[in-house]
Structures are given as structure tokens and as C-alpha cells.
C-alpha positions as CSV (number, residue, x, y, z in Angstrom):
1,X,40.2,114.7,134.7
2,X,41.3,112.5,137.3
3,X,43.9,110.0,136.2
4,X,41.0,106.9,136.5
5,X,39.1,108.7,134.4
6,X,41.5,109.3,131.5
7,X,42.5,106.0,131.7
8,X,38.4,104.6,131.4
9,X,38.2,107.4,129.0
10,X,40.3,105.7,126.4
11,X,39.9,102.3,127.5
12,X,43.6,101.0,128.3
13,X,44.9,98.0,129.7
14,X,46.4,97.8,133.2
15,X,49.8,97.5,131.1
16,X,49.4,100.8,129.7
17,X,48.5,102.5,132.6
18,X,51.6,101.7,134.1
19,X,53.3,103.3,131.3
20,X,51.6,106.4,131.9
21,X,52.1,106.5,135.1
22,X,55.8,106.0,134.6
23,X,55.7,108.8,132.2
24,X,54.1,111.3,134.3
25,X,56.3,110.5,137.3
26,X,59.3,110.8,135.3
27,X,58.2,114.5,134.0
28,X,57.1,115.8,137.5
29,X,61.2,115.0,138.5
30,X,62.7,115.7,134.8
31,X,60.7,119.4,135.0
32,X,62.5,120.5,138.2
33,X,65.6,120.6,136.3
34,X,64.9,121.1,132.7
35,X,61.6,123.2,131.3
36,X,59.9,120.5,129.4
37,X,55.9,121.4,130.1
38,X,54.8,125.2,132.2
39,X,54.9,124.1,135.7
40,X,51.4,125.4,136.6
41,X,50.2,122.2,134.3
42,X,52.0,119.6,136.1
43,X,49.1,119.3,138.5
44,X,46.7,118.5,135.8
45,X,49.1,116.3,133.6
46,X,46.6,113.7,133.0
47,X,44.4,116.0,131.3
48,X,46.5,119.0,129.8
49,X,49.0,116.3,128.6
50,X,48.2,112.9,128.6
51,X,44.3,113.1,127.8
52,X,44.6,115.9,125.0
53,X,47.1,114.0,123.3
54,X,45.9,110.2,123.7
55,X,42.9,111.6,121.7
56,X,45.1,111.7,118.6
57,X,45.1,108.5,118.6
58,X,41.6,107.5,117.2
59,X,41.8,110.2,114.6
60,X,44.4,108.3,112.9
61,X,44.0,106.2,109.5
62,X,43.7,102.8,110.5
63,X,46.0,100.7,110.3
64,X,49.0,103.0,110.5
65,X,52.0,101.8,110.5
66,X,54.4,105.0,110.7
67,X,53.8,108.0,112.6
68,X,56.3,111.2,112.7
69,X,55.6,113.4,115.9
70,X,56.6,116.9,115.3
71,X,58.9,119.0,117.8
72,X,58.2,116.1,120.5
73,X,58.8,118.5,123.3
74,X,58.2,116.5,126.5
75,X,56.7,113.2,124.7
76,X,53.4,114.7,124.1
77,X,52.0,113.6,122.0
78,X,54.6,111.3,120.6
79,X,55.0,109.0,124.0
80,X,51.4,109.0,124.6
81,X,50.6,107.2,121.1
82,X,53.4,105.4,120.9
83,X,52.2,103.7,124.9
84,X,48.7,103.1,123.2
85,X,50.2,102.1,120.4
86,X,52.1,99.0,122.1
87,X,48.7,97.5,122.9
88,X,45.7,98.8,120.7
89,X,48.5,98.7,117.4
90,X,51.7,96.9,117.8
91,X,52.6,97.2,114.4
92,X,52.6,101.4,114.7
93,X,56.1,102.6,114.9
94,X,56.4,105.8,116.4
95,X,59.6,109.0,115.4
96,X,59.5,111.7,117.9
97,X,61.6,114.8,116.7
98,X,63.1,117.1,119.4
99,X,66.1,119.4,118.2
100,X,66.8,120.4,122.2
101,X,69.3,117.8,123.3
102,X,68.3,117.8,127.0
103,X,64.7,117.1,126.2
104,X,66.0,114.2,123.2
105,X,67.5,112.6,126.7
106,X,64.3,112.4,128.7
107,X,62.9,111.1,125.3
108,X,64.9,108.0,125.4
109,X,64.8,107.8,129.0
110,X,61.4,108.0,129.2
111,X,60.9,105.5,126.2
112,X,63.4,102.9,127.5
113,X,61.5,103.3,130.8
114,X,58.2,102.9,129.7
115,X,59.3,100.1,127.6
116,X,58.5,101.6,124.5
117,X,60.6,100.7,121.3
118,X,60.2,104.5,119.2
119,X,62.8,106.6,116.7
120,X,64.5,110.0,118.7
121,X,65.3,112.1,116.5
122,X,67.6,114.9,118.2
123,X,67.8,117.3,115.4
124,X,66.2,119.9,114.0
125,X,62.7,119.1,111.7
126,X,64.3,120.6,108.5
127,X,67.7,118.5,109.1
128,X,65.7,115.1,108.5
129,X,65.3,113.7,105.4
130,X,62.2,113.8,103.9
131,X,60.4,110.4,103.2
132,X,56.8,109.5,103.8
133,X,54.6,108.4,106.7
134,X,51.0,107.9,107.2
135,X,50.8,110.2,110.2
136,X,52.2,113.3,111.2
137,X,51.4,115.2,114.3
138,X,52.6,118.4,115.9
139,X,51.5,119.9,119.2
140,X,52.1,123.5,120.5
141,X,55.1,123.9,117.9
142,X,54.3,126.4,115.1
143,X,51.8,129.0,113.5
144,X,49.6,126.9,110.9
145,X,51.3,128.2,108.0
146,X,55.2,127.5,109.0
147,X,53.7,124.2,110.4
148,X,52.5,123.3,106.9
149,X,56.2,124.0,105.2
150,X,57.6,121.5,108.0
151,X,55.4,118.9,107.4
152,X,54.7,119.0,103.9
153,X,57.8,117.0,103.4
154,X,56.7,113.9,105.6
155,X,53.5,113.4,103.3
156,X,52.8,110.4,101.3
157,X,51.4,112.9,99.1
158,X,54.6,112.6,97.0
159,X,54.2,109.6,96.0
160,X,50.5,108.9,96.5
161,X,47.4,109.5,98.8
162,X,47.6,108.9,102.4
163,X,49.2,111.1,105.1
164,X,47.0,112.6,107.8
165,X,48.1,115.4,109.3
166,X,46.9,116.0,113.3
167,X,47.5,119.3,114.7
168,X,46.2,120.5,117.5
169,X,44.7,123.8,117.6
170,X,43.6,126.8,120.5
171,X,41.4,129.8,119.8
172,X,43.4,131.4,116.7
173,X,42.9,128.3,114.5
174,X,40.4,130.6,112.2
175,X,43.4,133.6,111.6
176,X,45.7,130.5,111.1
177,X,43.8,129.2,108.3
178,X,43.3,132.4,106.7
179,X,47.0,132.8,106.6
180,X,47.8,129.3,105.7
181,X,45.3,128.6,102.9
182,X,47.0,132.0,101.2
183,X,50.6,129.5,100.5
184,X,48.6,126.0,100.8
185,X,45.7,124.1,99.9
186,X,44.2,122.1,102.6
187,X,41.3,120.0,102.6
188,X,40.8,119.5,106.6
189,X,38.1,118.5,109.4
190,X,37.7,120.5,112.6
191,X,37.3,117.9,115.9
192,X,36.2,118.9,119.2
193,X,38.7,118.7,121.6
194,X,37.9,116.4,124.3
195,X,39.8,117.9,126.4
196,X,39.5,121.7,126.4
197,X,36.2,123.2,124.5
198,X,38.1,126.3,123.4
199,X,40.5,123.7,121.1
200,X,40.0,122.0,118.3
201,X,42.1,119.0,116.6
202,X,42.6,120.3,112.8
203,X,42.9,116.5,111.2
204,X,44.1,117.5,107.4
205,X,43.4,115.1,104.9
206,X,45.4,116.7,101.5
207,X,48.1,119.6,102.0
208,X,49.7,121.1,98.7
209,X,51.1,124.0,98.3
210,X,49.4,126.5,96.1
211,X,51.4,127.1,92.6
């Protein structure tokens, strides 16, 4: 996908274009110097980054108001909701979580460039304290069944329905939830990815562990 036809794709304002643009533009330099995303998929950021993670976005519960990205990596897909976020849902604050201290930096930078007012979190996952919010994504960080015991604690489960739980998923998704449902109980749906018809967007509705 060309960069047009993600934006059309999901609809943005001029406004956020700009801030995906800046976001891209800052990667391509950042990922000379530090590894943030595999070099051979800088030439098709818009749709190996930006596309496949801006279609988190609509799989959310609406309205959302707190969203904890997982292992935020290079901003994806933490930046990316957090710039559609600012026009389509102003009042969604977005935590990105990145435990590597050089990618934390491009984090900020990238947020305070893009105008974006989000959490960084430069720690590790298990260092946080746990407390609840209505959405928690993860992208490329774990095996289903580790990425479970990470994010169980972030679920409003504790205290009450609510959490969804988006996790984007390649071609091993079917051994990962044989090995995940043997520890955990999850009630899920299976989305198309939009992106890559190999991939699928696991969007889990209740996660408890099994007793």
C-alpha cells in the first residue's frame, strides 16, 4: 500500500497524516543508528507498520479511554493509535511500554514531534504496576502463552468486565492457542488482517487463568 492509500484506507484528516508522515521520516533516520524495525521493511513502512497497526484501532471497545501498548518497540502500534486517537478519540490516552532505553528516547521524541501527549514507560512490562485499562495491545513481543502472564495484570477483569486484549498474530497463532489455553481460559475472535492474509488480529474478550 502506497502511503495515499493507507491514509484513504482509514479515513484520516490532513492533520493526522502529517503525523504519520513525521513518524515515518523520523524512523527511516532513527533506524540507521539504532535497530528499531528490520531494515528490509522500511520501504514498505506504510503497510508493514503503519497500516497493520492503525487497524487496531477500530477493534477497540468504544469509547476507550485508556490503552496500554505492550513492548512498544518502534511506536507500533502504540504511536499509530495514539495519532488516530488525537482526532477520531481525543479522550483515549495512550502508555507505550519499551524497557530498551534507546528505543524509550525515539518514543518521546517521536511523540513530542508528532504532537502527541502519551505515557513512556522505559521499564520492563513486569516492573509496572498492575492497575486496569480498557485496552491492551502487544505486537511482535511474545509467544501467546507468556503474552497472556504479561498482560493479565493490566485487565479490568480484576475488578470487573472490560479489557480487550489485541494481539496481533502470523501463521503459528493455532500452536499458540493450544499452548495457551493449557494455563488460561480465553474467550477470543480471530480478525482478518488487513494487511497481510497470512495474519490474523486475535481480539480476546475474557483472559483467566485456569485454576
Amino acid at each position: 500500500m502506497t502511503p495515499d492509500e493507507v491514509l484513504r484506507e482509514f479515513d484520516v484528516s490532513r492533520e493526522t497524516s502529517v503525523r504519520l508522515e513525521a513518524l515515518v521520516a523520523l524512523l527511516t533516520r532513527w533506524n540507521a543508528r539504532i535497530n528499531l524495525v528490520a531494515p528490509a521493511t522500511i520501504d514498505t513502512v506504510w503497510t508493514r507498520h503503519i497500516a497493520d497497526s492503525a487497524q487496531l484501532f477500530d477493534l477497540a471497545p468504544a469509547p476507550a479511554s485508556t490503552w496500554i501498548d505492550l513492548g512498544s518497540g518502534a511506536g507500533f502500534p502504540g504511536l499509530v493509535i495514539a495519532a488516530l486517537a488525537a482526532e477520531k478519540q481525543p479522550g483515549l490516552h495512550v502508555t507505550l511500554v519499551e524497557s530498551d532505553t534507546r528505543k524509550a528516547a525515539f518514543l518521546a521524541t517521536a511523540a513530542r514531534e508528532m504532537g502527541l501527549d502519551v505515557t513512556v514507560e522505559p521499564r520492563r512490562i513486569e516492573a509496572l504496576p498492575a492497575r486496569c485499562y480498557d485496552v491492551v495491545s502487544a505486537r511482535a513481543l511474545a509467544p501467546l502463552d507468556r503474552l497472556c502472564a504479561l498482560a493479565h495484570r493490566f485487565s479490568a477483569r480484576h475488578t470487573g468486565p472490560g479489557t480487550v486484549f489485541l494481539f496481533p498474530k502470523g501463521a503459528r497463532l493455532d500452536s499458540e492457542l493450544t499452548a495457551a489455553t493449557a494455563h488460561w481460559h480465553i474467550r477470543a475472535e480471530r480478525i482478518a488482517s488487513r494487511t497481510d492474509p497470512e495474519a490474523t488480529v486475535l481480539r480476546i474478550l475474557e483472559l483467566e487463568p485456569r485454576t
